[in-house]
C-alpha positions in Angstrom: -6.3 -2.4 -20.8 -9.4 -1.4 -19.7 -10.7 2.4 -20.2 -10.4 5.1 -17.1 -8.0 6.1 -14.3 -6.7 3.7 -11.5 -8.7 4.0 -8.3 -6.7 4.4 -5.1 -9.4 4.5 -1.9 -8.0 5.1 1.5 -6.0 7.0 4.0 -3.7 9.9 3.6 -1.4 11.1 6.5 1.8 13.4 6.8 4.6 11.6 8.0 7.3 12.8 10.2 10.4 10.7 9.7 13.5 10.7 11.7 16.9 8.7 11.5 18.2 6.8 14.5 21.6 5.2 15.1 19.2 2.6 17.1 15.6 2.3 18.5 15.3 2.9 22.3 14.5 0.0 24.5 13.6 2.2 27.6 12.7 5.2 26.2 14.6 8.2 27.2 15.8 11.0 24.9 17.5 10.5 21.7 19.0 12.2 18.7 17.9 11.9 15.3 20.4 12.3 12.7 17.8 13.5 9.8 14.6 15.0 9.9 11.4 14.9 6.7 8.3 15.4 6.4 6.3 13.6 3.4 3.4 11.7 2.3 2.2 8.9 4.2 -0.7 6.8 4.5 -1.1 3.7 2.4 -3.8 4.6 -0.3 -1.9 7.7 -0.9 1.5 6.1 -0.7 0.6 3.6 -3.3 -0.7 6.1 -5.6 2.3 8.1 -5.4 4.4 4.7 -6.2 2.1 4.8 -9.8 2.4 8.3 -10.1 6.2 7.8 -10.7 6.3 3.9 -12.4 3.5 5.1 -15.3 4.3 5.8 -18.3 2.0 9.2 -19.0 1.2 8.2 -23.0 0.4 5.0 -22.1 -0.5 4.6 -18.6 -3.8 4.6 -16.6 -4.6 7.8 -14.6 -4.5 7.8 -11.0 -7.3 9.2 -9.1 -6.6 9.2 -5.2 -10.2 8.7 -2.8 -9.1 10.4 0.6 -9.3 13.1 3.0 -7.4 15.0 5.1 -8.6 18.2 7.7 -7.9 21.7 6.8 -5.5 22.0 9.4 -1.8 22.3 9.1 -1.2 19.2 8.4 -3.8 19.1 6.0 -2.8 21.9 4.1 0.9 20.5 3.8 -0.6 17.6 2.2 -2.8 18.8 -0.3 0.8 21.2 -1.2 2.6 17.9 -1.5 0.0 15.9 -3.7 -0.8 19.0 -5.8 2.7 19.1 -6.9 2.8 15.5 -7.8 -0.5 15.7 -10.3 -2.6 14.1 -7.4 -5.8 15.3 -5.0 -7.3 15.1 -1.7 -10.4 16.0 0.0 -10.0 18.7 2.3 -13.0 18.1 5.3 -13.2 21.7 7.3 -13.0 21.3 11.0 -11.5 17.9 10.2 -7.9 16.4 11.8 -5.6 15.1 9.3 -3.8 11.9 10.2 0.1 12.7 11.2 2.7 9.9 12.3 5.9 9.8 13.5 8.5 7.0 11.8 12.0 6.6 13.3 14.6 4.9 10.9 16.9 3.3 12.2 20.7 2.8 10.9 19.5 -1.0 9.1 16.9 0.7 7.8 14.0 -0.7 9.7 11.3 1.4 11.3 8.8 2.0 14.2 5.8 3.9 13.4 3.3 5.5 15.9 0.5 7.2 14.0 -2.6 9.7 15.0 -5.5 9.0 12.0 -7.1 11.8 12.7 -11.2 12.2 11.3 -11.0 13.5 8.3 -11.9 10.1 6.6 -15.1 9.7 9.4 -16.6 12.9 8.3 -15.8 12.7 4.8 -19.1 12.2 2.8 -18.4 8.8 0.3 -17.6 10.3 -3.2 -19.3 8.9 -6.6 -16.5 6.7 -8.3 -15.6 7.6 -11.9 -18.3 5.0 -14.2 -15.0 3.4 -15.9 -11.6 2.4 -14.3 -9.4 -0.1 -15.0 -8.4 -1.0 -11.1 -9.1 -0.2 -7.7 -6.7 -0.4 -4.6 -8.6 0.2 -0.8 -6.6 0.1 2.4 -8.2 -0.7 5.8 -8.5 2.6 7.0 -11.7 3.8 5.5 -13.8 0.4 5.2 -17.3 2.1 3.8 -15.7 3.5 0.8 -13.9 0.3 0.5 -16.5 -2.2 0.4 -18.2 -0.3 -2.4 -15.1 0.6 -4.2 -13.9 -3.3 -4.3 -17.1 -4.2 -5.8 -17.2 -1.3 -8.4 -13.8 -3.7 -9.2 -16.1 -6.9 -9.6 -18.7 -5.3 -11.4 -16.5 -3.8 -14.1 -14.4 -7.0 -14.0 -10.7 -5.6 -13.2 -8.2 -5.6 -10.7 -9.3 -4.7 -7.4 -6.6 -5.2 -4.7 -6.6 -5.2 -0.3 -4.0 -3.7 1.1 -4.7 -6.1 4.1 -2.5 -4.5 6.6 -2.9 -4.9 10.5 -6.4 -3.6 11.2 -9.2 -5.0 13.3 -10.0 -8.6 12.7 -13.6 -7.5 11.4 -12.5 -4.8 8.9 -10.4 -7.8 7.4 -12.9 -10.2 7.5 -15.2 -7.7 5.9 -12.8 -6.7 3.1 -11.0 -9.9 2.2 -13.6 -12.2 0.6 -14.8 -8.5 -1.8 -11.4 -8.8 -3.2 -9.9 -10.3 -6.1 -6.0 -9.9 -4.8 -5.5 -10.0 -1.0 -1.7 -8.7 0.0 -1.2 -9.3 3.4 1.4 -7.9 5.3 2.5 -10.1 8.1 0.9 -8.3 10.9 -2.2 -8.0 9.0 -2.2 -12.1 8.4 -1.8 -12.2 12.2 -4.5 -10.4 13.0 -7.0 -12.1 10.2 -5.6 -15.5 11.8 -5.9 -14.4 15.6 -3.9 -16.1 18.2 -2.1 -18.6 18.4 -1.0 -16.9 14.3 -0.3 -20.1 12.1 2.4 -20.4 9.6 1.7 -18.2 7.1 1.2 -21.1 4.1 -1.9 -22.6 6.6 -3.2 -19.0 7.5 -3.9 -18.3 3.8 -5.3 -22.0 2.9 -7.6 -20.5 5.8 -8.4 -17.4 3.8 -8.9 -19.0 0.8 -11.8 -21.0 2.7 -13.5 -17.0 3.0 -11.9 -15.3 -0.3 -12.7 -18.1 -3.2 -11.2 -17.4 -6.4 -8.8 -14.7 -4.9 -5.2 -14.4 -5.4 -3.5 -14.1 -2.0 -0.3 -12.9 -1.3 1.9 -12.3 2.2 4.8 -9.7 2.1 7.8 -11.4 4.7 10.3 -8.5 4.3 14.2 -10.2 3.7 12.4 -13.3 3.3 10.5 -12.1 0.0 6.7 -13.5 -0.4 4.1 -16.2 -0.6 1.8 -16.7 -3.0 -1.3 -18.8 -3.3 -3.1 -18.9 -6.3 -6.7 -19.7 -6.7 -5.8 -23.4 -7.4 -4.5 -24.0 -4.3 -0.7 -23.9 -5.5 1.5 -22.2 -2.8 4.8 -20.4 -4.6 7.4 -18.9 -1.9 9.3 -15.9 -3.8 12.3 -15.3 -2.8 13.2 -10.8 -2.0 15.8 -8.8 -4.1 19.0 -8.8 -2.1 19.7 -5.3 -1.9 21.0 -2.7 1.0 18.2 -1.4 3.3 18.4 2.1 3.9 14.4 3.0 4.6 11.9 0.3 4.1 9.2 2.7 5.1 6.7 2.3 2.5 8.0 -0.3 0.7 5.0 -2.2 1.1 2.6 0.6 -0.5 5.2 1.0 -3.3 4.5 -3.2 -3.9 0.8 -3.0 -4.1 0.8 0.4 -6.0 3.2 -1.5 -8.6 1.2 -4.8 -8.6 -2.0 -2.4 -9.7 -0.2 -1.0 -12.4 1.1 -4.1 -13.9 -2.1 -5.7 -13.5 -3.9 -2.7 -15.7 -1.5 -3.0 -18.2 -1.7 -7.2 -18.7 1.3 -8.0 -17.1 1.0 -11.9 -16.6 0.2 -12.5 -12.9 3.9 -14.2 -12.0 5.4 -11.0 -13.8 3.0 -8.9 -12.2 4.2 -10.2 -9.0 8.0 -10.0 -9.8 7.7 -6.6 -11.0 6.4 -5.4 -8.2 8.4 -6.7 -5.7 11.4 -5.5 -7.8 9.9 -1.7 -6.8 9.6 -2.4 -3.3 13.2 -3.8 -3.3 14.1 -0.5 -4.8 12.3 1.7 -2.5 13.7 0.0 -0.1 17.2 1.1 -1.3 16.4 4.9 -1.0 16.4 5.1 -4.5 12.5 6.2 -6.3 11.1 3.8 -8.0 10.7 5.7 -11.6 10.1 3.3 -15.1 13.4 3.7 -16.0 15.1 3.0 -12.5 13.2 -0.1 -12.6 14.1 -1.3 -16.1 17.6 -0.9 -15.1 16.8 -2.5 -11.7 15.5 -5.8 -13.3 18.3 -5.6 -16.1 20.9 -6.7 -12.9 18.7 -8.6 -10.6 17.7 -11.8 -11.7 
C-alpha cells in the first residue's frame, strides 16, 4: 500500500430525508413518516463510507476535497463531518448544496437537489505530494481532472464516480480514469439516446477509456464489469431487504477505493464492495466488523 491519505474530490450537500408509504404520481400533499437530516453529496458520502470500513492502525487516511457556504446549511455540515474525523471548505458568502430525498416504504428514492456555489467559488486546493487513491465525482470537474491525474502520475487507484451529469463532464472525465463506475443514469447520458444495452455502451467507452476498468451499478440486478481485456463479467447483487438505498452507490465506490489501497485483488475488490452497498442498503452501517460478518453469511 502506497504512502498518504485517500483523496476524496467532489461535492458535499445536506440531505433532508423523509419516509413515504408511496411516491406521489400527481403531486399533492403528503405525510412523511420520518424526518433526518445528514450528509450527502457523493465525494463526501464516499468518504464517510471509508471513514467507517478502515481499520485506523492500518488503514489509509481520508482527506475530503469540498466546499460548502457558510450558511446554515453549511455550518450543519462542517458540525457533522467534524464529528466524524473529516473537513470541508467553508467558502463565505457561498450556498451550500441541500436536497430533499423521499424514501419510500421499498426503500427506493426520489431525490431533488439544489448544488448551491460553494464548489464554483472555491479556489482549487494543492493535493497532498503522496496518496495512495483518489475518488472525483462529477460535480466539481476542474479539481477532478487534476486530481485523476495526480492518480496516474503517482500510479494508484483513481476512480469516477460517473453518475448522471452532462454528457461533456463525462466525456472529459472518463478516459483520465483508471476505474470508471457508472451508475445507470450516468451510462445513459455518456451513451445518449437511443441508451444501448449496457454490455455495448461500455465496449463503447472502452473505445475512449483504454486500459480502464469499467464497471455499471444495476441496483437488484447487481453489476457489470468489463475488464481491460475486453472480458465482460455480470455480478450478480446481495439479496437482502431494502430499507434505504440512498447512498448505496457512494458506499460502493468508497469501499472499492479502500480495497483497492489495501491490494485487494480486483474481483475481491469488486465483491467486497458491493457486499457494503448491499449492507447500506439494509439500514445497517457498513463498519469492518458488520461487513466481515456480512460476507461470513452471503456467499
Amino acid at each position: 500500500m502506497s504512502a498518504g491519505p485517500l483523496l476524496f474530490v467532489g461535492q458535499t450537500v445536506l440531505d433532508h430525508v423523509f419516509r413515504v408509504e408511496r411516491f406521489s404520481a400527481d403531486g399533492g400533499k403528503a405525510v412523511a413518516s420520518q424526518q433526518s437530516s445528514r450528509i450527502g453529496g457523493m465525494a463526501a458520502r464516499a468518504a464517510l463510507a471509508v471513514q467507517h470500513l478502515r481499520q485506523p492502525d492500518r488503514s489509509p487516511r481520508v482527506r475530503l476535497f469540498s466546499a460548502v457556504g457558510d450558511d446554515a446549511a453549511g455550518r450543519q455540515l462542517q458540525t457533522a463531518l467534524r464529528a466524524e474525523g473529516l473537513d470541508v471548505e467553508v467558502v463565505p458568502g457561498a450556498r451550500s448544496g441541500v436536497s430533499a430525498v423521499l424514501v419510500d416504504a421499498r426503500g427506493e428514492r426520489q431525490v431533488t437537489n439544489y448544488r448551491g456555489d460553494a464548489l464554483q467559488r472555491s479556489p482549487l486546493r494543492e493535493l497532498p505530494q503522496a496518496c495512495c487513491g483518489v475518488l472525483v465525482d462529477t460535480r466539481w470537474p476542474e479539481a477532478a481532472v487534476p486530481a485523476l491525474g495526480h492518480a496516474r502520475a503517482r500510479g494508484v487507484p483513481g476512480l469516477l464516480d460517473a453518475d448522471v451529469a452532462a454528457p461533456e463532464v463525462l466525456r472529459q472525465l472518463v478516459p483520465q480514469a483508471g476505474w470508471c463506475v457508472f451508475s445507470q443514469g450516468g451510462l445513459s447520458a455518456w451513451a445518449g439516446d437511443p441508451a444501448p444495452a449496457p454490455a455495448d455502451a461500455l465496449a463503447r467507452v472502452a473505445l475512449e477509456a483504454s486500459g480502464a476498468e469499467l464497471v455499471v451499478t444495476l441496483g437488484a440486478e447487481g453489476a457489470l464489469w468489463r475488464r481491460p481485456d475486453g472480458r465482460v463479467q455480470a455480478l450478480p447483487a446481495f439479496a437482502v431487504e431494502a430499507v434505504d438505498t440512498n447512498g448505496a452507490g457512494d458506499v460502493m465506490h468508497g469501499a472499492l477505493l479502500l480495497a483497492l489501497a489495501e491490494g485487494q485483488p480486483p474481483e475481491r475488490a469488486v465483491r467486497w464492495a458491493m457486499a457494503a452497498a448491499a449492507l447500506a442498503c439494509s439500514g445497517a452501517t457498513p463498519t469492518r466488523s458488520a461487513l466481515d460478518r456480512f460476507l461470513e453469511t452471503h456467499a
